[in-house]
C-alpha positions as CSV (number, residue, x, y, z in Angstrom):
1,X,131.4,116.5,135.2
2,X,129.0,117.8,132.1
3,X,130.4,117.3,128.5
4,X,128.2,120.8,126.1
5,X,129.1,119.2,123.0
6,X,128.3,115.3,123.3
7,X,124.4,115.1,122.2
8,X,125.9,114.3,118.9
9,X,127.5,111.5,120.0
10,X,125.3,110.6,122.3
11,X,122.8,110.5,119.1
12,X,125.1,108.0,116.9
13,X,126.0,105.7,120.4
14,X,122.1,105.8,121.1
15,X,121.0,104.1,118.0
16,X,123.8,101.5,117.9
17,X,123.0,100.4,120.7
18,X,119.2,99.9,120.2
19,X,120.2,98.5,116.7
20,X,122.5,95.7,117.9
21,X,120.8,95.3,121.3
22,X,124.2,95.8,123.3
23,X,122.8,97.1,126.3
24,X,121.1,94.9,128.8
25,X,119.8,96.1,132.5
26,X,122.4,94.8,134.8
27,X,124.7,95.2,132.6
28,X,128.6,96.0,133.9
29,X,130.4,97.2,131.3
30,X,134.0,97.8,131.0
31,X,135.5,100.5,128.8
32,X,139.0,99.9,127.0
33,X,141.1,102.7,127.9
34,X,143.8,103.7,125.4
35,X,144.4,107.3,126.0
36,X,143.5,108.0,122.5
37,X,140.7,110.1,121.3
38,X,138.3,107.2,120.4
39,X,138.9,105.2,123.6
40,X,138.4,108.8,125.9
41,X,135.4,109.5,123.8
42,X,133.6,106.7,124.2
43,X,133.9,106.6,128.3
44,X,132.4,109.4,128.4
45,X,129.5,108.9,125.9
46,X,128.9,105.8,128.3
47,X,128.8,107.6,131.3
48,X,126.3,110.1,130.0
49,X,124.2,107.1,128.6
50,X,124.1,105.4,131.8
51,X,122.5,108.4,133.1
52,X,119.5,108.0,130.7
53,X,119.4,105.0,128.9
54,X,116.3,102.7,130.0
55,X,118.0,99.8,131.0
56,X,120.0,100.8,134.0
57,X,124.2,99.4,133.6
58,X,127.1,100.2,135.2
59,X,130.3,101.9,133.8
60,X,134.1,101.1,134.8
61,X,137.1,101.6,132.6
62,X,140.2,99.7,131.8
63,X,143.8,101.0,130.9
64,X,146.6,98.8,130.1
65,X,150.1,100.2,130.6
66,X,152.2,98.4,127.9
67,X,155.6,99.5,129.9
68,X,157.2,102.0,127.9
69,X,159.4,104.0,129.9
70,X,157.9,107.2,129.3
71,X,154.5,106.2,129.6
72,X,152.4,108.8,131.9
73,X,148.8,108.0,133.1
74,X,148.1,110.9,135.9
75,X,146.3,112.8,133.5
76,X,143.6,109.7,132.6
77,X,143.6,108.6,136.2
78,X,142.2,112.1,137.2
79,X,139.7,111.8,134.5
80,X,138.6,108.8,136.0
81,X,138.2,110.4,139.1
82,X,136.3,113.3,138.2
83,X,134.0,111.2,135.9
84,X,133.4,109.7,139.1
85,X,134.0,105.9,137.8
86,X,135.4,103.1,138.9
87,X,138.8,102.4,137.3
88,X,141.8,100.0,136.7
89,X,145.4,100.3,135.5
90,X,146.7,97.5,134.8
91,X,150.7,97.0,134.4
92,X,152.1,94.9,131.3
93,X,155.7,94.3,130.1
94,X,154.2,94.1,126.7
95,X,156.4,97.0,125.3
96,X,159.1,95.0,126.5
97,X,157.9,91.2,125.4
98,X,157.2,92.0,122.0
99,X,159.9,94.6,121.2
100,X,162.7,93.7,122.9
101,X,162.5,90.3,123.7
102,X,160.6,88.8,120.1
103,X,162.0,91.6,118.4
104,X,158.8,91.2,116.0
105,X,159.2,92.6,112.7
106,X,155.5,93.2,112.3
107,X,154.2,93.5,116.2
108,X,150.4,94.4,115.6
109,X,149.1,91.5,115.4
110,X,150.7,90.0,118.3
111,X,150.3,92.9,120.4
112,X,146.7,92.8,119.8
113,X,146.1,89.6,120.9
114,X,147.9,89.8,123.9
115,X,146.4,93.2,125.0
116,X,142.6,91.9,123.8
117,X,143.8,88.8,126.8
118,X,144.5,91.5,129.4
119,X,141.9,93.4,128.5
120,X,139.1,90.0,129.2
121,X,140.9,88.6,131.7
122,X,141.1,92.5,133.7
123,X,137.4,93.2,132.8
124,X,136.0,89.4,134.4
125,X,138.0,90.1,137.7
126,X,136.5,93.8,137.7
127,X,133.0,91.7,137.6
128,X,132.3,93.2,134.4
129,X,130.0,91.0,131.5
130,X,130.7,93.2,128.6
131,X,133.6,95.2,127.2
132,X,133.1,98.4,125.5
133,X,135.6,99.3,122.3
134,X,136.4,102.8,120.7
135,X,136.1,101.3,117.4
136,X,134.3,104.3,114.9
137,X,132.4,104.1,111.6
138,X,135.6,105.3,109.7
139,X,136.9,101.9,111.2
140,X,134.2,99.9,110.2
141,X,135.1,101.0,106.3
142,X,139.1,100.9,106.6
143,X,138.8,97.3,108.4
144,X,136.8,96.1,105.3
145,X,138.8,97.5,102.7
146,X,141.9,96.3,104.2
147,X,140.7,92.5,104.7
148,X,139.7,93.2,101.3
149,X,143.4,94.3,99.7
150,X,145.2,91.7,101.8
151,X,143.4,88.9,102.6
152,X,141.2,88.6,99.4
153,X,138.2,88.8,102.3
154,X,134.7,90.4,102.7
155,X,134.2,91.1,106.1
156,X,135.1,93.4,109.0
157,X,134.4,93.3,113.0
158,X,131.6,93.2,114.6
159,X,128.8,95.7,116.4
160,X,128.3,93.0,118.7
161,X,131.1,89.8,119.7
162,X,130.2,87.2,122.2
163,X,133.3,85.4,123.2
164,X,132.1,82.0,124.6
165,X,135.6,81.2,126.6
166,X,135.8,83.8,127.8
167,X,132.0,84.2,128.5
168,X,132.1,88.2,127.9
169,X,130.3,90.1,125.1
170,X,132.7,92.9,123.2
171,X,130.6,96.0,121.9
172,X,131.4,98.9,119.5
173,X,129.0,101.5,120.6
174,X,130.4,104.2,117.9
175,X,130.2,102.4,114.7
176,X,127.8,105.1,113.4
177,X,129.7,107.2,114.9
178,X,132.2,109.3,112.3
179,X,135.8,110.3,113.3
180,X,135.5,113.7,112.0
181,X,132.8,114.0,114.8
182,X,134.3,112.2,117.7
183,X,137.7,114.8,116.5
184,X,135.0,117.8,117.2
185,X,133.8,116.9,120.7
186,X,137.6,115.6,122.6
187,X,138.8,119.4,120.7
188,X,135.8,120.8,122.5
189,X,135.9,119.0,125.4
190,X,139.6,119.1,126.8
191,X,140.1,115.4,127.1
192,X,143.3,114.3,128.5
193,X,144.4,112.7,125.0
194,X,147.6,111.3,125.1
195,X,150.2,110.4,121.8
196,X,150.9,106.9,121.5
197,X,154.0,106.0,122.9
198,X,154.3,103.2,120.3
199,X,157.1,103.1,118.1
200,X,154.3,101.4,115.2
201,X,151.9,104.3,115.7
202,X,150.8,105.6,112.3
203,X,153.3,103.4,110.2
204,X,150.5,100.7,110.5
205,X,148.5,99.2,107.5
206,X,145.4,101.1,108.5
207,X,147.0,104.1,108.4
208,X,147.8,103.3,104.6
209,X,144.0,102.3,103.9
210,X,142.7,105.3,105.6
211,X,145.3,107.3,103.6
212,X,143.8,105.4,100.3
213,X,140.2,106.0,101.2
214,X,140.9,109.9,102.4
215,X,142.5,110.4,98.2
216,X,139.6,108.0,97.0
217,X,137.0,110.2,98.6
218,X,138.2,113.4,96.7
219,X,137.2,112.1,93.7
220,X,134.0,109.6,95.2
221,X,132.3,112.2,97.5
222,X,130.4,110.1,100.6
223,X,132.7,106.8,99.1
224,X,132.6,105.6,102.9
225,X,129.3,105.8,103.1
226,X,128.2,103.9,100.2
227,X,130.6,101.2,102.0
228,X,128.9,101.4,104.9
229,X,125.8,101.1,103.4
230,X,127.0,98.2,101.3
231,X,128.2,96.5,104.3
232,X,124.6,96.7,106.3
233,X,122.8,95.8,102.7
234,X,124.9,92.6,102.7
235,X,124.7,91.8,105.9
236,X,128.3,91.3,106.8
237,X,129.5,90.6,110.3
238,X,125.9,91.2,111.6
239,X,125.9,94.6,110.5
240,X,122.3,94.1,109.1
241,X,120.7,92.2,111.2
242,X,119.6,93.5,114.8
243,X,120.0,92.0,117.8
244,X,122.6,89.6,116.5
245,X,125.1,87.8,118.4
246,X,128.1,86.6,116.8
247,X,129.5,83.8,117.6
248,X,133.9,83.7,118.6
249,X,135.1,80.4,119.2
């Protein structure tokens, strides 16, 4: 399966990775499957890369079912197949746990954590070392300013995320990547992107920051750029330094 429109991609996910040193030759790497656009993207920007890159890795891909009743996966599960990767589905009652039974009246956090446990626990019995994330520059800005607003905190994820209980190492391959080009290759590519079937989707905080920063920008032409920049300048979550692990206890 050959993807005309990912050299761009390919570009931004190339120099990430040589930046932050995220790719080492025997590496198995496990992609986190959503369904969205970013998660879709980024499987197969890593295919392609294994293909080329000079230290040779593997590629499987990881896809939690959070157990809403009308949640489909034939159309990924094909994509697997004619990517030609090894994959896993992995059924959760998390739909069920955190709506139903906790009735949480603010479920993101919650739900992350337990899908981020899945998702390590699912990528160590798959023999996989590393996890790869869909996580975009766009994200990189909106995670900043929104520590910032609410927690009165500088700081954002990370490129590059050893977790030592887990002994696993998370990567975000498309931090230079932005959105508005990941948007131009899945409309160009026919990914199988499927909506969210979560009742929180796009009624999240982030939404509102990436709102902010959108009416910001109008005004601040490049504004998430100069972020960006500010953010590698400063050195903030290893963002300037390469070949930086940091450190999860």
């Amino acid at each position: 399966m050959k993807f005309e429109n990912i050299r761009r991609l390919l570009s931004f996910a190339r120099r990430a990775v040589d930046d932050y040193n995220m790719i080492e030759e025997g590496d198995k790497i496990a992609v986190g499957v959503s369904g969205g656009k970013d998660s879709l993207a980024l499987l197969a920007v890593m295919r392609d890369l294994s293909i080329f890159y000079p230290k040779k890795f593997t590629v499987c891909a990881i896809t939690l079912d959070m157990g809403f009743s009308d949640g489909d996966f034939d159309a990924i599960e094909e994509f697997y197949k004619r990517l030609g990767i090894e994959y896993k589905i992995v059924k959760t009652k998390l739909a069920e746990i955190i709506f139903d039974v906790r009735k949480e009246s603010n479920p993101c956090s919650l739900c992350a954590r337990m899908r981020r446990g899945i998702l390590h626990d699912s990528a160590k019995e798959m023999g996989c070392n590393k996890i790869a994330l869909g996580h975009h520059f766009d994200d990189v800005v909106e995670t900043f300013v929104m520590n910032l607003f609410n927690e009165g905190r500088i700081g954002t994820f990370s490129p590059v995320t050893y977790l030592d209980r887990k002994d696993i190492t998370m990567i975000r391959p498309l931090v230079y990547a932005p959105e508005k080009d990941i948007k131009y290759f899945v409309k160009r590519s026919a990914l199988p992107v499927t909506e969210s079937k979560c009742p929180e989707d796009k009624a999240t905080d982030r939404e509102k920051y990436k709102q902010l920063l959108a009416e910001l920008e109008k005004d601040n032409d490049g504004l998430r750029h100069r972020i960006f920049c500010a953010i590698k300048k400063a050195d903030i979550d290893g963002y300037g330094v390469e070949n930086e692990k940091i450190q999860n206890n």
